[in-house]
VEXGU-454857 format. One line per 5 residues: number of its first residue (from 1); for each residue y, x, z of N, C-alpha, C. Coordinates in pm, whole numbers, plus 50000, padded with zeros to 5 digits. Atoms other than C-alpha are relative to their C-alpha. Layout:
BEGIN
NUM> Y:X:Z:Y:X:Z:Y:X:Z; ...
//
This chain:
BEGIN
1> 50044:49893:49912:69855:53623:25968:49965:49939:50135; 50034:50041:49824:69669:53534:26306:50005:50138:50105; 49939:49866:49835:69819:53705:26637:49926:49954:50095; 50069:50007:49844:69545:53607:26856:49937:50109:50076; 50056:49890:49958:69435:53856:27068:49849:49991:50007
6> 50109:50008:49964:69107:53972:27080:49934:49971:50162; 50111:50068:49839:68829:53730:27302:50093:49926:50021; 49949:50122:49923:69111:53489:27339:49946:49875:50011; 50023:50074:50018:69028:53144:27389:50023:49872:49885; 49958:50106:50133:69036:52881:27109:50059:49864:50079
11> 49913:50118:49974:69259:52600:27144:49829:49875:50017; 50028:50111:50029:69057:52244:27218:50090:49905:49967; 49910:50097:50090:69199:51932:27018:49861:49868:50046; 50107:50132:49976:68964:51624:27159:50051:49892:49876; 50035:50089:50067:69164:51411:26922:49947:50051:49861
16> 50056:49893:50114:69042:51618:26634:49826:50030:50045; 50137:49970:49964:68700:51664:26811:49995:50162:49955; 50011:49892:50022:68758:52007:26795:49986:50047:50138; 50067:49930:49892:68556:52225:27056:50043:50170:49961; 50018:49851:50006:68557:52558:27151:49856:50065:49900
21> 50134:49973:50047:68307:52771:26989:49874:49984:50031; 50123:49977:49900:68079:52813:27275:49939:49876:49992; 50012:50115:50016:68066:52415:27214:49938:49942:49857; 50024:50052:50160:68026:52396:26851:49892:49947:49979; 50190:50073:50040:67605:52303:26866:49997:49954:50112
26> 50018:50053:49879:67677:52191:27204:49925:49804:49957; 50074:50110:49992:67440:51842:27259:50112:49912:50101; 49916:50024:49844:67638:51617:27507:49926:49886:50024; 50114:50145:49951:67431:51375:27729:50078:49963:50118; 49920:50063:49936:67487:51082:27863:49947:50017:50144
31> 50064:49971:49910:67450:51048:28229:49907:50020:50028; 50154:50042:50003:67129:50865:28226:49924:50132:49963; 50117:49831:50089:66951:51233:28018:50052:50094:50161; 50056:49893:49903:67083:51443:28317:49928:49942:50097; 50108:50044:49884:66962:51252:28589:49865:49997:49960
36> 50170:50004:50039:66604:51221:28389:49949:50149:49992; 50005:49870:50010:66609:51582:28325:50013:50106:50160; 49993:49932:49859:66731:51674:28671:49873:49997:50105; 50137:50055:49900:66466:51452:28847:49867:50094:49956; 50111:49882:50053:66197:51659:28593:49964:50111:50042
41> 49945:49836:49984:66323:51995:28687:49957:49996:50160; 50046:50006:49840:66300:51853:29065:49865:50006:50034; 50160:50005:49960:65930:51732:29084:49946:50130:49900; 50060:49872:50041:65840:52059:28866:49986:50066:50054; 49975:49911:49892:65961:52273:29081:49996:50017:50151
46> 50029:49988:49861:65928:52134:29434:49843:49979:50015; 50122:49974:49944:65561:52107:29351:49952:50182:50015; 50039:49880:49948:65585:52474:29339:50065:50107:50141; 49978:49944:49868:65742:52507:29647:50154:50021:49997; 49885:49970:50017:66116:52576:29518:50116:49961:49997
51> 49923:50012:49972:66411:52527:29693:50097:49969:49917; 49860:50027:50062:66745:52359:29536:50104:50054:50116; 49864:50000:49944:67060:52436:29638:50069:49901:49993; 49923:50137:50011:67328:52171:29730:50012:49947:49916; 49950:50044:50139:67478:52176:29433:49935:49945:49883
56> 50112:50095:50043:67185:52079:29258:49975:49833:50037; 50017:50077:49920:67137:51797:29511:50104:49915:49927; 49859:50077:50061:67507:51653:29427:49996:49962:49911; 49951:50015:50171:67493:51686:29081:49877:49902:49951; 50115:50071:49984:67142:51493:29092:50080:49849:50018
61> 49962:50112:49969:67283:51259:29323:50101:49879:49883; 49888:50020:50108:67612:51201:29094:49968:49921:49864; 50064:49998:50105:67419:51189:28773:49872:49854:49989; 50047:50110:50003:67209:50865:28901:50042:49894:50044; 49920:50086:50004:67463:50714:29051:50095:49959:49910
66> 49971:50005:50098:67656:50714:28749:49922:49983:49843; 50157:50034:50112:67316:50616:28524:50046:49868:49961; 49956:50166:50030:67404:50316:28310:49857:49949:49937; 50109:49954:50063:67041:50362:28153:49948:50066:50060; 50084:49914:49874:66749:50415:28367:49839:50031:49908
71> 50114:49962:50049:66476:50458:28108:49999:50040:49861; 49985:49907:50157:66380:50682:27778:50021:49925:49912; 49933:50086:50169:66403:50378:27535:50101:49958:49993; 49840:50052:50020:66709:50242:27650:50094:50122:49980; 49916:49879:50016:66892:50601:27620:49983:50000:49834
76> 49989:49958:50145:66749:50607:27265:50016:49915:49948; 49986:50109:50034:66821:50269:27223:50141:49976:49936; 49879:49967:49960:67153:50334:27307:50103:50106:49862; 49983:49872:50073:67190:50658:27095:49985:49938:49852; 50043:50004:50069:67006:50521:26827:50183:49878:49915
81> 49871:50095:50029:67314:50191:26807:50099:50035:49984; 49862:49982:50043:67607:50412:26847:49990:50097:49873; 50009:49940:50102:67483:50634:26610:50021:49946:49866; 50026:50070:50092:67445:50412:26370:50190:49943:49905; 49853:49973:50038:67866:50394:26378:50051:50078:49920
86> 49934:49852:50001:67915:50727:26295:50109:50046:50056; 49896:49866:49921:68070:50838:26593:49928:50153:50052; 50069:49875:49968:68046:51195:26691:49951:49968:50142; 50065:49951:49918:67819:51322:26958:50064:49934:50116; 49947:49947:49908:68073:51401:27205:50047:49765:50016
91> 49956:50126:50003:68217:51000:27138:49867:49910:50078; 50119:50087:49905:67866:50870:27226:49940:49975:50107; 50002:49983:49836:67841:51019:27543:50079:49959:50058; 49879:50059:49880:68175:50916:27656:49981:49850:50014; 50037:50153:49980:68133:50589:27570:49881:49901:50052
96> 50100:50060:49943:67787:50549:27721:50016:50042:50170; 49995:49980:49871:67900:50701:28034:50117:49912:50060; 49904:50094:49894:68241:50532:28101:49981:49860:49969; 50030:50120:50037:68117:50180:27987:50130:49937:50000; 49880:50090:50038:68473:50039:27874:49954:49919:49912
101> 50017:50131:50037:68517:49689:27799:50084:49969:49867; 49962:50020:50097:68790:49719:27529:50034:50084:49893; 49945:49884:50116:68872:49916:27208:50108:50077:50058; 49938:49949:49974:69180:49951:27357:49988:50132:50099; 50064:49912:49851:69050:50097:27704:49925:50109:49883
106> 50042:49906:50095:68834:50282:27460:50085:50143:49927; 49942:49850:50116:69092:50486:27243:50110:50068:50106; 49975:49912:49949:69271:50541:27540:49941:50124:50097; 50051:49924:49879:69034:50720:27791:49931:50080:49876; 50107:49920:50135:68856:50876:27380:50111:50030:49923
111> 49904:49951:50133:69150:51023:27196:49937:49982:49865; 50081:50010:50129:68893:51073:26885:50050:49892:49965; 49986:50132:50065:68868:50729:26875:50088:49951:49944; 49848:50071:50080:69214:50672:26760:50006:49985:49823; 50013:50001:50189:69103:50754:26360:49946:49851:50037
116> 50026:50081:50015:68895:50459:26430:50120:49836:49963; 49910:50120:50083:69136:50213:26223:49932:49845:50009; 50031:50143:50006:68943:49872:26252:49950:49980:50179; 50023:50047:49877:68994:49741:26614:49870:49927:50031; 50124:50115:49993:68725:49454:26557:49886:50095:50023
121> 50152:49953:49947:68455:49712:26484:50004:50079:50106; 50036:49932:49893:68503:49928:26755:49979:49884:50130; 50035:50087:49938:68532:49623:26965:49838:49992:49998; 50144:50012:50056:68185:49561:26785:49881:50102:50077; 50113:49896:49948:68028:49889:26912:50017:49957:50136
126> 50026:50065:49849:68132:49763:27282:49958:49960:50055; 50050:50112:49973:67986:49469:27283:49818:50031:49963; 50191:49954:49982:67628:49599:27141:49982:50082:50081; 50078:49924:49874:67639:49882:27415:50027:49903:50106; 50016:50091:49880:67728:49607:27676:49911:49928:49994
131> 50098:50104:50023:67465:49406:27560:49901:50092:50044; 50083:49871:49926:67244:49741:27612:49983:50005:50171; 50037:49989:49885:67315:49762:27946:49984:49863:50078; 50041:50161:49917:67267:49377:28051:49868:49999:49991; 50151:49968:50015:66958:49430:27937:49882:50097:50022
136> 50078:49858:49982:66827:49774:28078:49939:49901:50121
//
């Protein structure tokens, strides 16, 4: 029998990769996609004359200072390599945004990652996205 009340919130479980609903088709991008997307949205719109708000501004700012990947092939470059793991979504973004150096560092700042049972290969995926960004 479930006693949840109606409209409550659903539990999240990150190491389970379990999202809320509202999340369930959610996309998650890495820095690099908002800042390219933000900048888009900017020159679209200030050629028509239209004001941002701060918060815009910040989150701009934020979003390229935190860019580990400054151009469309290296994002899909990127995407295309961790994918190729089969980690989820949500795993590919974290790991392209906080650029950790070891599996370990890895499974702790990525709960998920903890199924990942073979240290070496996750090591493995590290080392081809660090190689990614030596080379952007």
């Amino acid at each position: 029998m479930d006693l949840k009340k109606p409209g409550a919130q659903e539990e999240e479980d990150l190491v389970n990769l379990k999202f809320p609903s509202d999340l369930k088709d959610a996309k998650f991008l890495l820095n690099s996609e908002v800042a390219i997307l933000l900048e888009h949205r900017k020159d679209i719109d200030s050629a028509e004359g239209i004001e941002f708000p701060q918060t815009f501004h910040k989150t701009l700012a934020y979003a390229e200072k935190f860019s580990r990947f400054k151009t469309k092939a290296s994002i899909k470059q990127v995407r295309a390599t961790l994918s190729k793991h089969q980690l989820a979504e949500y795993e590919i973004a974290c790991l392209a945004n906080l650029c950790v150096e070891t599996s370990d560092e890895a499974k702790s700042l990525i709960p998920s990652l903890k199924r990942v049972k073979d240290d070496d290969a996750l090591q493995s995926y590290l080392d081809d996205l660090a190689n990614l960004r030596k080379f952007n």
